[in-house]
N, C-alpha and C positions, 0 to 999 in steps of 0.2 A: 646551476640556478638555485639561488635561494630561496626556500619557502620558511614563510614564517610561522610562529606557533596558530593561528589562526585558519591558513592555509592549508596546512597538516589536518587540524584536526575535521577540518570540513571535507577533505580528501579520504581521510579515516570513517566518517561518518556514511561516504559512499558508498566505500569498499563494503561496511559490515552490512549497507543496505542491499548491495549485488546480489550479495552473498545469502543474504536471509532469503531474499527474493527467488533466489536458483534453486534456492532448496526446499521452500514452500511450493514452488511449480512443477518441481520432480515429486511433488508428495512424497516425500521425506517425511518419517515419523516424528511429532512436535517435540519428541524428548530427545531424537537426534539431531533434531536442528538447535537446540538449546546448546547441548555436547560441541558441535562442529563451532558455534559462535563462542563458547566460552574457552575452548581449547585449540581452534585455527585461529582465530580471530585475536585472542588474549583478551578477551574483556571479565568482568564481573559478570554473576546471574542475573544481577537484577537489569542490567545494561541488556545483556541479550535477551531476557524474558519483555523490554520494552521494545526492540528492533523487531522480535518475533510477534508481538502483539499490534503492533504497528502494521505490520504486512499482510497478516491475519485480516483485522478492523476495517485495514482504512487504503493502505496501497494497492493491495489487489480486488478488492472489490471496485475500487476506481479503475483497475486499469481493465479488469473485464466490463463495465461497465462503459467504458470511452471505447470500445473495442465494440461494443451492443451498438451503442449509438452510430456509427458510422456503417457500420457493415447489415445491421438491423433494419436503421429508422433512417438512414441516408443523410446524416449531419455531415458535413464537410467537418476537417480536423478541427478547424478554430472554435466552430461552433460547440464541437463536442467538447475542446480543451474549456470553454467556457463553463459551460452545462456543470460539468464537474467539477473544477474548481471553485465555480461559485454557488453550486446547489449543493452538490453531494457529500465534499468532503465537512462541510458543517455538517450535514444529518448525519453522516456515519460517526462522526465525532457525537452527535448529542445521543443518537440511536442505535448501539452494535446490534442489534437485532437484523438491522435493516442489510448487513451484511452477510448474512444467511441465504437473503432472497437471490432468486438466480437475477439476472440483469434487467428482464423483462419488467417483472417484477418492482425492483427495487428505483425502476427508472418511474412507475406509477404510483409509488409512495410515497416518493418523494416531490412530483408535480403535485400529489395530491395533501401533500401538508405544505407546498408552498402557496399555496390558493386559498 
């Protein structure tokens, strides 16, 4: 099967997200997860210092937080898929701060700058 250059690099783009991902949740030290993307992965630093900062910011504080929301506050998955997608990953985008707070937290910061 052929894939095309577009294909590839969105397939690319997953892989090096796994992979930032597996190793931010084994708490992996930040300057070996920098090493592991620049030298498993083959990318530039500034490439991996963005994959890395991305997971940090914005991916898992979303996925601990849709993980709050279901198991916590009792959202059914869609609910939660919404919540997040349509609250959080903009506040975490304008706010990294807001990425510090544990779930509970970060889920009443966020209602309460949406209000």
């Amino acid at each position: 099967m052929y894939l095309g250059p577009l294909e590839e690099r969105l397939i690319r783009n997953d892989e090096i997200k796994l992979v930032t991902a597996a190793l931010y949740e084994a708490k992996v030290k930040d300057d070996e997860i920098l090493r592991v993307l620049i030298e498993v992965c083959e990318i530039d630093r500034e490439r991996a210092m963005t994959a890395f900062q991305n997971e940090k910011l914005l991916f898992s504080p979303c996925k601990k937080l849709h993980q709050y929301l279901i198991l916590e506050m009792g959202f059914n998955a869609n609910d939660a898929d919404v919540f997040v997608r349509g609250r959080a990953k903009s506040a975490l985008a304008r706010n990294t701060e807001l990425s510090k707070l544990p779930p509970a937290k970060m889920f009443e910061a966020i209602n309460k700058a949406n209000k």
